[in-house]
Every structure is written in C-alpha cells, then in structure tokens.
C-alpha positions as CSV (number, residue, x, y, z in Angstrom):
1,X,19.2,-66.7,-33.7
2,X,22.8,-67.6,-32.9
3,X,23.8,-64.8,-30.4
4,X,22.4,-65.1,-26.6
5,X,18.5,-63.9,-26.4
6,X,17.2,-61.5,-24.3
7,X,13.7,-62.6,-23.9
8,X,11.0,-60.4,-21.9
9,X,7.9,-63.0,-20.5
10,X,5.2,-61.0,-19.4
11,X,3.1,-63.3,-17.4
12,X,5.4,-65.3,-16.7
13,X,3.3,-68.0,-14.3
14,X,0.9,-68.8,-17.3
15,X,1.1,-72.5,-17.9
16,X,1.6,-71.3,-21.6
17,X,4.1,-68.6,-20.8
18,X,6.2,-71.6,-18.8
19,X,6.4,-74.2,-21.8
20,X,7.5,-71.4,-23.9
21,X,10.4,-70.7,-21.8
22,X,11.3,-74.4,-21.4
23,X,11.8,-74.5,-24.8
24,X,13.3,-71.1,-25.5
25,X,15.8,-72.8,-22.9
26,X,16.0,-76.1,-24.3
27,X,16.7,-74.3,-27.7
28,X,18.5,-71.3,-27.2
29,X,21.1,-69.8,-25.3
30,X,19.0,-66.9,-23.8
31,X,18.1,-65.0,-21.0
32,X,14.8,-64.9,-19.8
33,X,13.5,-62.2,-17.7
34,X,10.3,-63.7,-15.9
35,X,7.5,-61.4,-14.9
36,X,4.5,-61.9,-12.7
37,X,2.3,-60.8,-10.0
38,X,2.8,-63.6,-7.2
39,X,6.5,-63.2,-6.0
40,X,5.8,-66.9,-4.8
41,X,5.1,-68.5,-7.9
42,X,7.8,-66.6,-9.4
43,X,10.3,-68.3,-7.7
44,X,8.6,-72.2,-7.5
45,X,8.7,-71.6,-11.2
46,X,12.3,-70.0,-11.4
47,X,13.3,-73.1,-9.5
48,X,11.9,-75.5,-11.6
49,X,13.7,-74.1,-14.5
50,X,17.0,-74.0,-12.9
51,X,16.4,-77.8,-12.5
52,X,15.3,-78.4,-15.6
53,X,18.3,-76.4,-17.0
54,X,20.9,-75.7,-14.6
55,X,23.3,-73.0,-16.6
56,X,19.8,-71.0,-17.4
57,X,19.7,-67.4,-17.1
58,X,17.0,-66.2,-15.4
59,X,15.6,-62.9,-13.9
60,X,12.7,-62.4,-11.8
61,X,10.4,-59.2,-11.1
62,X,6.8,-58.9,-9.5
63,X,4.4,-56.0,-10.8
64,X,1.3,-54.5,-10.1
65,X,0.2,-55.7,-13.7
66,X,-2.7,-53.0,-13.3
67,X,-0.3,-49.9,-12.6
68,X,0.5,-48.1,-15.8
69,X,2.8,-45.9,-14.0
70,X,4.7,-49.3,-12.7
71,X,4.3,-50.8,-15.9
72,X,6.0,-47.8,-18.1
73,X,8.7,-47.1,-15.1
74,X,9.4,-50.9,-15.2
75,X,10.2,-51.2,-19.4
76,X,11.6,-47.9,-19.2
77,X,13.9,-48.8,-16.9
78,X,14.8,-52.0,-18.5
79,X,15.5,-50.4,-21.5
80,X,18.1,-48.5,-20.0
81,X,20.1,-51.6,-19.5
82,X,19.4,-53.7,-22.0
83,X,17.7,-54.5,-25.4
84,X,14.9,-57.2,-25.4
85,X,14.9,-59.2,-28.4
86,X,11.4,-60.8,-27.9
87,X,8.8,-60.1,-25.5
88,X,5.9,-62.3,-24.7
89,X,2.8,-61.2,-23.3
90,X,1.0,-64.1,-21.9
91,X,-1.1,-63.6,-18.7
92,X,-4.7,-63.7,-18.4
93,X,-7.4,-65.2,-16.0
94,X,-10.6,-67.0,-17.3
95,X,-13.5,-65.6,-15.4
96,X,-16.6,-67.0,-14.6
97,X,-19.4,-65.8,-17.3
98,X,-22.8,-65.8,-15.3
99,X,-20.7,-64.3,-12.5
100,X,-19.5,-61.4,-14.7
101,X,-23.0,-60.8,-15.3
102,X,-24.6,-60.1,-11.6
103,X,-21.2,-58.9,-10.8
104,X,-19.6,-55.8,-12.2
105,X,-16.6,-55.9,-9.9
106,X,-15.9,-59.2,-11.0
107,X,-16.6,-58.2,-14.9
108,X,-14.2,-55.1,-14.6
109,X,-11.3,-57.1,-12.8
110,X,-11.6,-59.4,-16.0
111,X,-11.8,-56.9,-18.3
112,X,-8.7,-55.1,-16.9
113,X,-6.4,-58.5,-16.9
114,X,-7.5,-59.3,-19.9
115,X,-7.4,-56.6,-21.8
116,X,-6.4,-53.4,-20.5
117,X,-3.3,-54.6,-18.8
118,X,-1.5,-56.4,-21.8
119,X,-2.3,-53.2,-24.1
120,X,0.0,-51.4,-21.3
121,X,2.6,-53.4,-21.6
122,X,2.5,-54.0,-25.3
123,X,2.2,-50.2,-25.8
124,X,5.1,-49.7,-23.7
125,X,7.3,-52.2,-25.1
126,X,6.4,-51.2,-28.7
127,X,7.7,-47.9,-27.9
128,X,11.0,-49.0,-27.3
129,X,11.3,-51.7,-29.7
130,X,10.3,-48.8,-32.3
131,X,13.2,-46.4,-31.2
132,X,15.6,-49.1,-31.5
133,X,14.1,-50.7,-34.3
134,X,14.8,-54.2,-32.9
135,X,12.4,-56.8,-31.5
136,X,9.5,-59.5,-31.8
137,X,6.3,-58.3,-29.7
138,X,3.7,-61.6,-29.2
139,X,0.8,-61.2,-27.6
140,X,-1.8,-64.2,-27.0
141,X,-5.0,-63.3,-27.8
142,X,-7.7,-65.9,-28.0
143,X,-9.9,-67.6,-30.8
144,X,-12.8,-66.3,-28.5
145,X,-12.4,-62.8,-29.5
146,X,-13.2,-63.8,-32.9
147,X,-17.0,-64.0,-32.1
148,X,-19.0,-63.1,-29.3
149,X,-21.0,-66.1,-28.0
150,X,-23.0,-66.5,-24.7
151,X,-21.1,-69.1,-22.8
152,X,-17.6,-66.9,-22.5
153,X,-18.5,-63.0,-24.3
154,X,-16.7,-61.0,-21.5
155,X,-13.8,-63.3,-21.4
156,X,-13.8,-62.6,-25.4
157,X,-14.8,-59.6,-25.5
158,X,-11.1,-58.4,-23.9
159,X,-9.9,-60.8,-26.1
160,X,-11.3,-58.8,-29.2
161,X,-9.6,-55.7,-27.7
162,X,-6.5,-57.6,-28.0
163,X,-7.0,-58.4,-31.7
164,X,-7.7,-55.4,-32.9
165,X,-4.7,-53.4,-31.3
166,X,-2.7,-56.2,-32.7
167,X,-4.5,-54.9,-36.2
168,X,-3.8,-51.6,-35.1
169,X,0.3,-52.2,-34.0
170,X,1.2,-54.0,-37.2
171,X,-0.9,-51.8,-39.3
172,X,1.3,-48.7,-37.9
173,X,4.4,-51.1,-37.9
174,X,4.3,-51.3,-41.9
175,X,2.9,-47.8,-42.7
176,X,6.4,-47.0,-40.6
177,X,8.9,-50.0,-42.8
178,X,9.7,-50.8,-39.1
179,X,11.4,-53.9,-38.7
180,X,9.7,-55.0,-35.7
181,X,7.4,-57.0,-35.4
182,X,4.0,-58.2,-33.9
183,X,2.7,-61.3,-33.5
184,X,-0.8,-61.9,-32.4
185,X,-0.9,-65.5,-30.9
186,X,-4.9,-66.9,-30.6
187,X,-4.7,-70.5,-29.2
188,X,-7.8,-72.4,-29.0
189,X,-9.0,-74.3,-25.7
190,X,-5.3,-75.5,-24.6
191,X,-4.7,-78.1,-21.1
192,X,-3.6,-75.1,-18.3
193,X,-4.6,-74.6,-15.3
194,X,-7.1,-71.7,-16.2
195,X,-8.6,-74.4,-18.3
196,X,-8.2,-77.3,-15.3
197,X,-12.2,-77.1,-13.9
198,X,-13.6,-77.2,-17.6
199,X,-15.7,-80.0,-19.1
200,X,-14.4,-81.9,-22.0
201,X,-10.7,-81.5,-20.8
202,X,-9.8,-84.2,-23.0
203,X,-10.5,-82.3,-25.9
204,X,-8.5,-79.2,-25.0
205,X,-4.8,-79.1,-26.6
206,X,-1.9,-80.1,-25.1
207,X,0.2,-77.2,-24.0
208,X,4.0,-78.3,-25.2
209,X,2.1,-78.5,-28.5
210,X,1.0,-74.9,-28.1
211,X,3.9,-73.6,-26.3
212,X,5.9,-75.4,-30.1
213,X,3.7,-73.2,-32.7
214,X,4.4,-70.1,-30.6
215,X,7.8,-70.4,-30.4
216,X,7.9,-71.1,-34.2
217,X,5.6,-68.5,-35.2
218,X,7.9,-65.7,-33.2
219,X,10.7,-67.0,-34.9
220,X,9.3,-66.5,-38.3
221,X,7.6,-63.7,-37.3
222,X,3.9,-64.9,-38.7
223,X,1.3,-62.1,-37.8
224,X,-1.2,-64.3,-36.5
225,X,-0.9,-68.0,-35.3
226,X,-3.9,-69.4,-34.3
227,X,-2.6,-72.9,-32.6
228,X,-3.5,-75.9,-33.3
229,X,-3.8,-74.7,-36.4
230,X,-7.2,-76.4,-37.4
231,X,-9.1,-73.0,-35.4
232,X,-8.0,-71.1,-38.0
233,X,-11.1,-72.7,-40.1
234,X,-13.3,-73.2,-37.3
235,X,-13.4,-70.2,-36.3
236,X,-13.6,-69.0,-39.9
237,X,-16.8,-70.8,-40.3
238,X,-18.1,-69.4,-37.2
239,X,-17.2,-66.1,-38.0
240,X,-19.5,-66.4,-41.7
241,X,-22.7,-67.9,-40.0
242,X,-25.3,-65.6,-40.5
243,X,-27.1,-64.2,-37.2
244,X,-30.5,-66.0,-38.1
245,X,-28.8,-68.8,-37.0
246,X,-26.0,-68.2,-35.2
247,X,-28.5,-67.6,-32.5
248,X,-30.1,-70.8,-32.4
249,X,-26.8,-72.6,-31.9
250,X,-26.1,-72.9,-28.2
251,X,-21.8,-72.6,-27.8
C-alpha cells in the first residue's frame, strides 16, 4: 500500500470504526471519508482526528443509513469522483433483548441497523468495486450470529444475515475471478461504548487490539477474522454442541 488510500468508513462513530481510522492514519497516507448519522458526532470525532493527526485527510457526510435511495444516490455519486480503495462497514446498535421481545418497534429498528442497513451499503459498494474491479469490502459481523442463544438472538440473528451475505458476496466474487474482495470481520465482546453498561466489562477486549486484527486482516485480505482470535474455537465448540444440551446451558 504505498500510494495515498481512499478509504470509505461506514459508520464512522463506532468506537471500532474510530480505532481503525487512527491507525489507518497513524499508518498510512490516506484519505478517510467518515460516514454517520449524527452530524454532531461526526465532527467531535473529525476533530479529534485532526488533533491526533494534523495533516489528516478527512471527509465528512451524514445519511439516513435506512434510506436505500440515499444510500445508492450517495455511492453512486462518490463513485463519480473517486475510486474507494477500502470500505469499512462498521455501525450497529446493541439492543435490549427482553425489550425486543414485548416490543416489535424496538425489534424492527434493530433488525434494520443491524442487518438490513449494512447489506445496502455493502450491496451498493460491491457494485462498483465489481465494475472497476478494485477494492477491499469489510463488514463486521459478530461471533453472535454464529449461534442463536437466549440472552442476545435478535441482536444475532441480524448478525447471521450479515454472515451469510458475506458467504454469498465472496462466493459470487470467485465464481466471477474478481479481484475484489470481502472480508467478513466477527469480533467477539470488545470495550465500546455499545458494550459500556454490560456486566463483566473486564473481560470484554480491548478495542486498539481489535481495531489491529482488522486492519491487518483487510490488508491481507483474510475472508473472515474473528478477533481476538481465540473465538474462532469458542465459537466452534459452541457451534458442535448438540441441542440436548445446548438447551440446558444458560448463555
């Protein structure tokens, strides 16, 4: 990666999304287009960057992230100007579980943020990078789409939908010889501020540590990272337990 980056953040806000760029920054000369939903926190964070790293190169937009319309007229229109050389697509909310379940409003907003919305913009972005044969797609996913379980199954259930367009997009990427690629990012419980109000948050994974394997794993171009990298065998293991008693195990 020696010439300047054009990198396309998608989420921009996420604590995730923000350690990524701090290093892509640190690391790289690039350009980093930031994109969120709160104009406000757009530019507390565009600030903090610019201290961080005073010659960065930073652009800012704020989207209806549940507009598809918005979404394709937005890429489209990037696309006209420049070529993005890796997009990351990191938002998300954690919803409440036993609220999602006596709320249906609640359980289609999370649904739609989770899942639906990141499709759009993967879908989108795929098309170009496909017609210009050039680019790195990441999406983070989520170790809890590997297995449904009561404490967090809405939450992983979009996550699943993530995964297995992921399947689907790099399936269709090598049937095609494309060069682009996808990478499907699933981190495990990681320190953010979606995680801040959980128990145990001394257990949860420290987010430049994260924010390290992703950046690595785009630049290799690894299909799936699951970060730290010892949730790659837990969730194997959970994955193989048979139902009988699966069910009995309260996680």
């Amino acid at each position: 990666m020696s010439q300047k980056l054009k990198i396309l953040i998608v989420g921009g806000t996420s604590t995730i999304a923000e350690h990524c760029a701090r290093q892509w920054l640190k690391q790289y000369d690039c350009e980093i287009i930031l994109c969120g939903r709160n104009p406000e926190k757009l530019q507390r964070l565009c600030q903090d960057l610019k201290v961080r790293y005073p010659k960065a190169e930073l652009q800012l937009k704020t989207l209806d992230f549940l507009d598809a319309h918005a979404i394709e007229q937005y890429i489209n229109t990037l696309y006209q100007h420049s070529i993005i050389d890796i997009a990351l697509i990191a938002h998300g909310v954690l919803p409440n579980q036993e609220q999602c379940q006596t709320d249906l409003k609640l359980c289609q907003q999370a649904m739609q943020i989770n899942a639906i919305s990141p499709l759009l913009f993967a879908e989108t972005i795929a098309k170009h990078m496909i017609e210009n044969n050039h680019g790195k797609l990441a999406v983070i996913g989520s170790v809890a789409g590997d297995r449904g379980r009561r404490s967090n199954y809405i939450y992983g259930a979009a996550k699943a939908m993530i995964d297995k367009y992921m399947q689907g997009l790099q399936h269709r990427l090598a049937l095609s010889h494309s060069v682009v690629q996808a990478i499907l990012i699933k981190p495990g419980p990681t320190a953010t501020a979606m995680t801040a109000e959980l128990a145990h948050t001394a257990q949860l994974a420290p987010v430049e540590d994260v924010a390290k394997d992703i950046i690595e794993a785009i630049e290799v171009g690894k299909p799936i990272l699951y970060t730290p990298s010892k949730w790659r065998l837990i969730m194997l293991i959970i994955r193989h337990i048979p139902f009988f008693l699966f069910k009995k195990i309260d996680i």
